[in-house]
Residue frames as qw, qx, qy, qz and C-alpha x, y, z in Angstrom:
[[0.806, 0.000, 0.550, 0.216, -171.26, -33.41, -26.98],
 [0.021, 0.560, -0.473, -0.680, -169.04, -32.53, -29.69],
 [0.915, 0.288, -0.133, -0.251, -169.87, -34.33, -33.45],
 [0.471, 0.488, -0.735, 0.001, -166.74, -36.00, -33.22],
 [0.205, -0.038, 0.855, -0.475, -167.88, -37.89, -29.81],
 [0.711, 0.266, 0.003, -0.651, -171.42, -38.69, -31.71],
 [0.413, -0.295, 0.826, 0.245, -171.67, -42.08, -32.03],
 [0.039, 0.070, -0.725, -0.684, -171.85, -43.19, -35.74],
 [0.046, -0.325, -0.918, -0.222, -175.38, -44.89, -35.06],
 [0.094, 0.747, 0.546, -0.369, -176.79, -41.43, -33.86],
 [0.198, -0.343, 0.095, 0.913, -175.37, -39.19, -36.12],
 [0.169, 0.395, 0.757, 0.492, -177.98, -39.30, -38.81],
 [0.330, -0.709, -0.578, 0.233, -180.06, -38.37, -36.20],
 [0.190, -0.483, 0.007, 0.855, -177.95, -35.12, -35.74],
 [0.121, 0.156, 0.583, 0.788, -177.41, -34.52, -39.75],
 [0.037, -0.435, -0.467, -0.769, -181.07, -34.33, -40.06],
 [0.131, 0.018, -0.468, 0.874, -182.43, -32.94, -37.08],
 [0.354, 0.446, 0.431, -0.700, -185.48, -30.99, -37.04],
 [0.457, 0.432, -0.419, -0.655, -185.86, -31.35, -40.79],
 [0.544, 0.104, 0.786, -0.274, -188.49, -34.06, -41.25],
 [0.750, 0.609, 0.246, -0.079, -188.79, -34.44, -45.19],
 [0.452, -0.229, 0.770, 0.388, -185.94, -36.10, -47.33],
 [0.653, 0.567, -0.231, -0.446, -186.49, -34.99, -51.21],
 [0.829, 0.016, 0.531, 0.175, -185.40, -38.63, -53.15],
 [0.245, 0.795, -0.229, -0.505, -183.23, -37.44, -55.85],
 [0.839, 0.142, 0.421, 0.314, -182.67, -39.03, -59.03],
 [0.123, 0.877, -0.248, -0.394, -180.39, -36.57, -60.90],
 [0.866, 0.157, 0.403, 0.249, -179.49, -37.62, -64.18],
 [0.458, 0.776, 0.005, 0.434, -178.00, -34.33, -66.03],
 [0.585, 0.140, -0.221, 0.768, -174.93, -32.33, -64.25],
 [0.010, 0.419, 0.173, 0.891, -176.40, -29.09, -64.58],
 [0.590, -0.669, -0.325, -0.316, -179.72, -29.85, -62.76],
 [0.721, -0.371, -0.521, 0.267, -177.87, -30.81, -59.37],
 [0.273, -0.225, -0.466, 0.811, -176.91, -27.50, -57.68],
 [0.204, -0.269, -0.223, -0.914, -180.15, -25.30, -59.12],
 [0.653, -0.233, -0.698, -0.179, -182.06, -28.35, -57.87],
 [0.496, -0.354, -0.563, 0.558, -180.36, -28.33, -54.55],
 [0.081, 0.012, -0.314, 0.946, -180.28, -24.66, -53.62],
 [0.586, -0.272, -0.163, -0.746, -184.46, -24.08, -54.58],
 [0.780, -0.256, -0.571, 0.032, -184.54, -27.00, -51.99],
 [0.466, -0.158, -0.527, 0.693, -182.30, -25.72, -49.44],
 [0.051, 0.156, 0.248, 0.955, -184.02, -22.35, -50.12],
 [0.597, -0.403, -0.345, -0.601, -187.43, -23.40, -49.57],
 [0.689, -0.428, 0.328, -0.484, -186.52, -25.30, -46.44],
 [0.991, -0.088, 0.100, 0.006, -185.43, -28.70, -47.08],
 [0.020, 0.836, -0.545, -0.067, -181.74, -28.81, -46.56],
 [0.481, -0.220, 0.847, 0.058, -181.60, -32.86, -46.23],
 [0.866, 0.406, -0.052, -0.287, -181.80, -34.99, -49.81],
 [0.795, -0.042, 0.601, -0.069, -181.21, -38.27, -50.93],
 [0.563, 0.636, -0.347, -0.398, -179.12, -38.65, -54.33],
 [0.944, 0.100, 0.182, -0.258, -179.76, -41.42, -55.83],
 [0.031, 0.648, -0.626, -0.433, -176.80, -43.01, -57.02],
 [0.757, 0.451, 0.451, -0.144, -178.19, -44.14, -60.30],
 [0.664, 0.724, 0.139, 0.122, -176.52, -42.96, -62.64],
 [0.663, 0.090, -0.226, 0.708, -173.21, -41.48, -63.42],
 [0.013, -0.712, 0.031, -0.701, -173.84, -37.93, -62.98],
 [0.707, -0.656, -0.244, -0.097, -175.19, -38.93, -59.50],
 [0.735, -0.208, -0.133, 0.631, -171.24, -39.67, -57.49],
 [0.544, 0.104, -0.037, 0.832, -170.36, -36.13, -59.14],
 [0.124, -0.603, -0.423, -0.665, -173.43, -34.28, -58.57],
 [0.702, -0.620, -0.265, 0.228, -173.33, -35.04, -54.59],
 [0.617, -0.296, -0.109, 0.721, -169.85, -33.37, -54.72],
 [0.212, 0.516, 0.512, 0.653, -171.10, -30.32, -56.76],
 [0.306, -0.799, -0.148, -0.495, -173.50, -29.23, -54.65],
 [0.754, -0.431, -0.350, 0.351, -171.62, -30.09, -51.78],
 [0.478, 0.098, 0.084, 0.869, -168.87, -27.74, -53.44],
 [0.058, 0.275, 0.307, 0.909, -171.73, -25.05, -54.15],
 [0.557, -0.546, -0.238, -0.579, -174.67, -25.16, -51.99],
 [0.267, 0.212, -0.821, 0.458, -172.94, -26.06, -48.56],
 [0.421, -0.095, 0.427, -0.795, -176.09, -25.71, -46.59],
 [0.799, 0.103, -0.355, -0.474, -177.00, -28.68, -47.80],
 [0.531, -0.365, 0.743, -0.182, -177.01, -32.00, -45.96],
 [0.554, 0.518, -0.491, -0.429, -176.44, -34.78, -48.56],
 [0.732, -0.208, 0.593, -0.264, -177.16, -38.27, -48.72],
 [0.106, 0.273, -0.883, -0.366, -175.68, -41.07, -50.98],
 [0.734, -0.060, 0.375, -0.563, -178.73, -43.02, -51.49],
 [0.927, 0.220, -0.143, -0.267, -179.40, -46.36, -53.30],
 [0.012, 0.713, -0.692, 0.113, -176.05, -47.57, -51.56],
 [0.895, -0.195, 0.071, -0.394, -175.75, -51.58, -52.00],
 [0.959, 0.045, -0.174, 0.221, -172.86, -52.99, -52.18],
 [0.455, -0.618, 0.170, 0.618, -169.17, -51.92, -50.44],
 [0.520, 0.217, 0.330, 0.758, -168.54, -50.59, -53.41],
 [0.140, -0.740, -0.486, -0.443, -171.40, -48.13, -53.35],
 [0.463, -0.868, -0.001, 0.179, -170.39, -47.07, -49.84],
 [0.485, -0.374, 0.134, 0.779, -166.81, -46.13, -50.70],
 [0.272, 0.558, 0.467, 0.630, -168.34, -44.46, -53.96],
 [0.294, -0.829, -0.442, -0.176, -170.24, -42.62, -51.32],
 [0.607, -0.593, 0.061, 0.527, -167.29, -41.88, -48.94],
 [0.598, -0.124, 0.108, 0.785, -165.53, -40.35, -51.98],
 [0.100, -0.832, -0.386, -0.385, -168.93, -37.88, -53.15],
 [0.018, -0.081, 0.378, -0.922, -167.93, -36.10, -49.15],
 [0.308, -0.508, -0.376, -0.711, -171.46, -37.02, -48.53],
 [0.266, -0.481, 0.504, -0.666, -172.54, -36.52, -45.33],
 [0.574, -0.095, 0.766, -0.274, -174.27, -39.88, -44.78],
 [0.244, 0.230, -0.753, -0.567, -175.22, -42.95, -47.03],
 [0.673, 0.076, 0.481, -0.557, -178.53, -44.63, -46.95],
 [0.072, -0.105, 0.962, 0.240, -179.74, -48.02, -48.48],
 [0.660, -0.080, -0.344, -0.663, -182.76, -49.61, -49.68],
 [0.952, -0.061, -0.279, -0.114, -181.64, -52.93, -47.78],
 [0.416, -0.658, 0.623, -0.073, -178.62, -54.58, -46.27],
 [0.933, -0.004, -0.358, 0.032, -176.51, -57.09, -46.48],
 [0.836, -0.485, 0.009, 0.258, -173.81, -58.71, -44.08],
 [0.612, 0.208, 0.001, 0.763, -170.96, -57.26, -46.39],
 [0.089, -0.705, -0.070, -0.700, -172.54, -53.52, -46.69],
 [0.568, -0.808, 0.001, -0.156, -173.26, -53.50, -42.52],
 [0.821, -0.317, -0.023, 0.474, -169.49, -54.86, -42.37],
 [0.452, 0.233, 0.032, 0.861, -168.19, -52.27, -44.31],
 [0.272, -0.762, -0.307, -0.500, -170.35, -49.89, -43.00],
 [0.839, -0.516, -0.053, 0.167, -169.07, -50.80, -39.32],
 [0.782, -0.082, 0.116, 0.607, -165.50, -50.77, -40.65],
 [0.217, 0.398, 0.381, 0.806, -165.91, -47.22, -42.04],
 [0.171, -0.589, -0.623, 0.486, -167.63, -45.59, -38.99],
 [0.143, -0.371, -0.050, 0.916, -166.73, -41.87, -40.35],
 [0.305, -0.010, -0.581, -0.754, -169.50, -42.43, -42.87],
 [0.499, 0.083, 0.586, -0.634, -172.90, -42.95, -41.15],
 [0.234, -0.145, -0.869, -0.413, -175.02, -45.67, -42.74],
 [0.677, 0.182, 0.462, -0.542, -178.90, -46.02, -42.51],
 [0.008, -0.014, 0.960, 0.279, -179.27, -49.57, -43.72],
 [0.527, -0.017, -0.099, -0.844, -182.85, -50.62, -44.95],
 [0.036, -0.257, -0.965, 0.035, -185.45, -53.11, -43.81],
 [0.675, -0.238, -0.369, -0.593, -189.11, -53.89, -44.26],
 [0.778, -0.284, -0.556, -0.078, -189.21, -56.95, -41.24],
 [0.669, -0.699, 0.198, -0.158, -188.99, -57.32, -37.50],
 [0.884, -0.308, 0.174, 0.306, -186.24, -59.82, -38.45],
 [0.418, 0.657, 0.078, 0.622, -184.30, -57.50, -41.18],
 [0.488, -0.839, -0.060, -0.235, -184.48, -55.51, -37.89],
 [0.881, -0.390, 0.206, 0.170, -183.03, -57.41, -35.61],
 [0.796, 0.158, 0.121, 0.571, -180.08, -58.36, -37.95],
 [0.457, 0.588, -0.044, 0.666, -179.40, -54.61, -38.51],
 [0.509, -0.817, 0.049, -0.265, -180.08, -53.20, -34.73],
 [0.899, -0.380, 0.064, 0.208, -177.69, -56.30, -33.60],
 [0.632, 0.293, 0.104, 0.710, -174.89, -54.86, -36.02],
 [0.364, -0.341, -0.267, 0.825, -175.12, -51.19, -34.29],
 [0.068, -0.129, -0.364, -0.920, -177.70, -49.35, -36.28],
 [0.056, -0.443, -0.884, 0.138, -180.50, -48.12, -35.39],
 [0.451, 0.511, -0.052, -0.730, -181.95, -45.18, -37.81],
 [0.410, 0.080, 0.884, 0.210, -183.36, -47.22, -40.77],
 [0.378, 0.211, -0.238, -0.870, -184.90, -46.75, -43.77],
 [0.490, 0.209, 0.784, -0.318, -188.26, -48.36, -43.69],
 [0.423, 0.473, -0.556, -0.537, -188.74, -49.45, -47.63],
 [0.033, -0.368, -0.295, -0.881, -190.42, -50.09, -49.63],
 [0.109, -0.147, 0.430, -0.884, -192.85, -48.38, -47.03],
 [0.830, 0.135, 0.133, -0.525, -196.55, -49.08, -48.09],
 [0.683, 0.199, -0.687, -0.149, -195.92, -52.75, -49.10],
 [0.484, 0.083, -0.831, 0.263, -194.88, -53.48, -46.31],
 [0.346, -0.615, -0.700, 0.109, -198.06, -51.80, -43.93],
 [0.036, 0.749, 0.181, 0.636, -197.59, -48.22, -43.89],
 [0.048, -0.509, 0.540, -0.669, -197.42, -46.29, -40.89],
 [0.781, -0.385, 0.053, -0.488, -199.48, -48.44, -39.50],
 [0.818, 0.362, -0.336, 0.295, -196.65, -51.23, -39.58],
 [0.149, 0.618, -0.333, 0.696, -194.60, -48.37, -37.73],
 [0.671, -0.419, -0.009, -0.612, -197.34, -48.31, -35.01],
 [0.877, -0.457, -0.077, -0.128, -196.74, -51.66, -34.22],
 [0.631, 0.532, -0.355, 0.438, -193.11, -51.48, -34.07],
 [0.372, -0.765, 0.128, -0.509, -193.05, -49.12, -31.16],
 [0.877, -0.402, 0.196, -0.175, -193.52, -51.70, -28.32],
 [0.934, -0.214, 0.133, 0.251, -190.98, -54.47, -29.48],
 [0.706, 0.305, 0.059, 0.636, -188.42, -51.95, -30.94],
 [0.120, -0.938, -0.311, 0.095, -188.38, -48.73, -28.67],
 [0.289, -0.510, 0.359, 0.726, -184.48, -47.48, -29.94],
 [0.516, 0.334, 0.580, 0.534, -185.37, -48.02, -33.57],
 [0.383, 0.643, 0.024, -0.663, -186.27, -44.63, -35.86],
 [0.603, -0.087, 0.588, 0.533, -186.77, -44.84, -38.90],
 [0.262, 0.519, -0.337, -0.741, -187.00, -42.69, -42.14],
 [0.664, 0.447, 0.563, -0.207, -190.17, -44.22, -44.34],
 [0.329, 0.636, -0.106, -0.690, -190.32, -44.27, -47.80],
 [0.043, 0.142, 0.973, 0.175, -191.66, -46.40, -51.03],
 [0.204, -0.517, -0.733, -0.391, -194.94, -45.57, -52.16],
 [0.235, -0.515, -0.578, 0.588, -195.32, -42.64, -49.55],
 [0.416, 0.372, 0.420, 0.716, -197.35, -39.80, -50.23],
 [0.087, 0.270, -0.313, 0.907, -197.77, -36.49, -49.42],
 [0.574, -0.454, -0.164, -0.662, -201.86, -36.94, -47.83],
 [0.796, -0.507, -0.300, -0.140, -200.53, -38.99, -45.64],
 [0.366, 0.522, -0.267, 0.722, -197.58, -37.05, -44.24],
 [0.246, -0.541, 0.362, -0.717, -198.99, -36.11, -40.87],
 [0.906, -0.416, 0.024, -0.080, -199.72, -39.81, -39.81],
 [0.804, -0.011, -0.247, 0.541, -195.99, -40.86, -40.42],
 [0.281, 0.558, -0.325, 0.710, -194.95, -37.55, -38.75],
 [0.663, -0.488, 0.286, -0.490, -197.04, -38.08, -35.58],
 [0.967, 0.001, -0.232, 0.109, -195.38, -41.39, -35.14],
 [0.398, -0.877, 0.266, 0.044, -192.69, -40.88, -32.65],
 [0.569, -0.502, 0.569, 0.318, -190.27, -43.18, -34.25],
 [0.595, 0.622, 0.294, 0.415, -189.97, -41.75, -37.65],
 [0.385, -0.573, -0.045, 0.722, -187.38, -39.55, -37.85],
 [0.321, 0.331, -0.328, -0.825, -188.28, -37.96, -41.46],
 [0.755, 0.321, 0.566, -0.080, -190.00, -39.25, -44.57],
 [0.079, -0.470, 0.595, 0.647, -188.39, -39.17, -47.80],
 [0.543, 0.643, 0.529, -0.112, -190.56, -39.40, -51.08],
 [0.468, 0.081, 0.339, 0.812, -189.40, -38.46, -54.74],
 [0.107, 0.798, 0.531, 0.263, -192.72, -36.39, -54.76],
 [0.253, -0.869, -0.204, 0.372, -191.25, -33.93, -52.94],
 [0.088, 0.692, -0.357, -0.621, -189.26, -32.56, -56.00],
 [0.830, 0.300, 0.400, -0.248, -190.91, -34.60, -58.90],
 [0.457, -0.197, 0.628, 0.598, -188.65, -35.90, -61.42],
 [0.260, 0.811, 0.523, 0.039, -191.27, -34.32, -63.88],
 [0.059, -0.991, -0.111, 0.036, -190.44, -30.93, -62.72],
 [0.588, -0.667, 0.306, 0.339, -186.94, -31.85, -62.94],
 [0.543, 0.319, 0.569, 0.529, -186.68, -32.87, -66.52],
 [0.282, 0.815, 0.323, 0.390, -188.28, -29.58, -67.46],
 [0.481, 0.204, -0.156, 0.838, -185.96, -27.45, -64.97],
 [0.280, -0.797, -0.233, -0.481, -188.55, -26.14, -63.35],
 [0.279, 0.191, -0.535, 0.774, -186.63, -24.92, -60.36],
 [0.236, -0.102, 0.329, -0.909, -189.09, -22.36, -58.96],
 [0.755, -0.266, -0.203, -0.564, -192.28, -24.50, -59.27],
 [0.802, -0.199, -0.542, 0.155, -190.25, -27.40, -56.94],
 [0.264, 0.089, -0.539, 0.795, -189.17, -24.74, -54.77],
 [0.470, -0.228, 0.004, -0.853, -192.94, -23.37, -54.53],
 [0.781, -0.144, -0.534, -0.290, -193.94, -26.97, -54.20],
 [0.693, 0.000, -0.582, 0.425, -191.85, -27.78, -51.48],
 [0.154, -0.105, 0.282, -0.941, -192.78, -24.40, -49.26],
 [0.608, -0.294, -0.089, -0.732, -196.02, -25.16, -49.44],
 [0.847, -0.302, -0.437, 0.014, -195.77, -28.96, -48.09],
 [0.446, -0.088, -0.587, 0.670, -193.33, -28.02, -45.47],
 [0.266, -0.353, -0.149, -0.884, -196.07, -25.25, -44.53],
 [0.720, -0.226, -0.228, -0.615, -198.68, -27.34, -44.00],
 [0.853, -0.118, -0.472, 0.190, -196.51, -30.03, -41.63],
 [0.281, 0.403, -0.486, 0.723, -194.70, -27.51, -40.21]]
């Protein structure tokens, strides 16, 4: 199957493949966003999540896109159709949400060539976003809403869903949401602390980030 025959609601699925941990980026300075990315891509984690908080954020996706191709880039915090064409014009490879609404899953729909993983927390939030053709999700905010254990029961009455945890996840508990067959990653800002990012530490989030893919691998 070629990617252009991939339909939109599995490509995510391609994008991030075997790579089961999603750094949450909030990048707020230019500069940081391709040192950031490469000691990431470097250490193993080629899929991350930039936040699009801020301004830097729209131009920082294309940056590293421009400079660290081995990266797989997500538009995250995407909530309104604006936010998804913002995303569409970054070149990121997919755009992910905290939530949904009926506009965002229409434009999302209308705009296939840009994968969307819409977010829900409920069985009905579900429903509404499975029925609209999607079915990777970001399961947010994660612990609030019952942790992997939540997941667990999911299984049974949702057996296409995956979804990609995250909200209050943290790394000690990284091998229950990865033994969960329908989690396709887990995305968590811990994996490249915004600490370590203010101070530019590069090589201590690239050392940080070897060792936790280590220990899951």
């Amino acid at each position: 199957m070629t990617q252009s025959s991939i339909p939109p609601s599995e490509t995510p699925l391609v994008l991030i493949g075997t790579h089961r941990l999603i750094p949450l980026l909030a990048i707020e300075q230019m500069e940081d966003a391709v040192p950031l990315a490469r000691h990431l891509v470097d250490a193993g984690l080629p899929v991350m999540e930039v936040a699009l908080r801020s301004k830097a954020a729209p131009h920082a996706i294309a940056e590293i896109l421009k400079k660290v191709p081995e990266a797989i880039v997500a538009a995250g915090n995407v909530m309104t159709a604006f936010d998804f064409h913002l995303a569409r014009e970054t070149g990121a490879h997919f755009a992910i949400s905290p939530g949904h609404s009926e506009a965002l899953l229409k434009t999302a729909v209308d705009h296939p060539q840009l994968p969307f993983v819409p977010g829900t927390a409920t069985p009905s939030e579900l429903i509404r976003v499975l029925s609209a053709g999607f079915h990777v999700v970001k399961f947010f905010p994660a612990m609030a809403f019952g942790g992997p254990e939540a997941l667990r029961a999911m299984m049974a009455p949702f057996p296409h869903a995956r979804f990609i945890p995250s909200g209050g996840t943290r790394e000690e508990q990284l091998e229950e949401w990865l033994a969960l067959p329908n989690v396709v990653a887990v995305g968590g800002a811990w994996l490249a602390p915004p600490d370590l990012i203010a101070k530019k530490d590069w090589p201590a989030i690239g050392k940080r980030a070897r060792g936790i893919l280590a220990r899951v691998s």
